[in-house]
Phi, psi and omega in degrees: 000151192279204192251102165252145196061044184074005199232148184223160186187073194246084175322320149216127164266170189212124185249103164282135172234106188257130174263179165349320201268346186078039220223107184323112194250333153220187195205111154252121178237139209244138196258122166236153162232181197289353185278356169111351213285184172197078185247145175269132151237120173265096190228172213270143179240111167241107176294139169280159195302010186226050221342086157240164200223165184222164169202128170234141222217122188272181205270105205257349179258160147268139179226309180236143175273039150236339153309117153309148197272340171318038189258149167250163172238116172274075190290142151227077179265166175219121195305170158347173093200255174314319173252162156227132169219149210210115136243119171240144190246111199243139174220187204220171165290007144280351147136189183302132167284327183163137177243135167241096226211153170209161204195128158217188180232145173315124144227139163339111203273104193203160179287351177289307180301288181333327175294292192297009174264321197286306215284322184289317203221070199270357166234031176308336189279301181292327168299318169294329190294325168306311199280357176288314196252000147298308199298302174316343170273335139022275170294320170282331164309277213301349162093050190267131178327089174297107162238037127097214198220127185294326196073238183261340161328299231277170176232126151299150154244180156259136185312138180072348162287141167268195235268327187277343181270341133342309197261347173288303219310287198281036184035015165277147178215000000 
């Protein structure tokens, strides 16, 4: 979502990275939580013959303090092009845990589109975030586990690292 009144709030962004040949080669999804936070999982994009490209990751960021980090991420995209369409399946070991899905269709990136987006949904930035932090109290009424924000504690990574060579690399052991 672009940036409105100064405020930007994009829970995921999803970046295709195309080579010389023009043939798609990673897909990065940049993970944000409410907490300002941020991580990229930077992974290799091999499309299946029906071009959806999948990827599954384990869940290496914190994003909500009712999930746990023991988690996989399932991605299933289909790069651009008329359409866009994005599912993640995120499970734990008893199996999926939450799906998530988005879907539109392409328009034209212009100062025209961009007006007409500001003028229908001008507080839209502010609604998710909002609509983030409803569903958590939500959760928390409903007695759902808080298990609070890692802080300064967590260790970031890079996608494919683990978890003990993260902690040689940033000298925690």
């Amino acid at each position: 979502m672009p940036r409105m009144f100064g405020y930007a709030f994009n829970p995921l962004s999803v970046f295709f990275c195309y080579g010389p040949d023009d043939r798609l080669q990673s897909v990065i999804y940049e993970v944000k939580n409410t907490f300002g936070d941020q991580h990229p999982y930077v992974l290799p994009a091999e499309p299946d013959p029906d071009g959806a490209v999948r990827h599954d990751q384990v869940k290496e960021f914190f994003v909500s303090p009712f999930i746990g980090m023991d988690q996989v991420y399932r991605f299933t995209i289909r790069p651009p092009g008329a359409r866009l369409a994005l599912r993640i399946k995120q499970a734990d070991a008893r199996g999926d845990y939450l799906i998530a899905t988005q879907s539109g269709a392409a328009v034209p990136l212009s100062d025209a589109t961009l007006a007409r987006i500001a003028l229908r949904t001008p507080w839209a930035m502010f609604k998710v975030i909002a609509a983030i932090h409803w569903q958590a109290l939500r959760l928390w009424i409903k007695g759902a586990k808080f298990l609070g924000y890692p802080g300064e504690d967590r260790v970031i990574q890079p996608a494919g690292q683990t978890h003990q060579a993260a902690q040689t690399a940033s000298g925690r052991h």
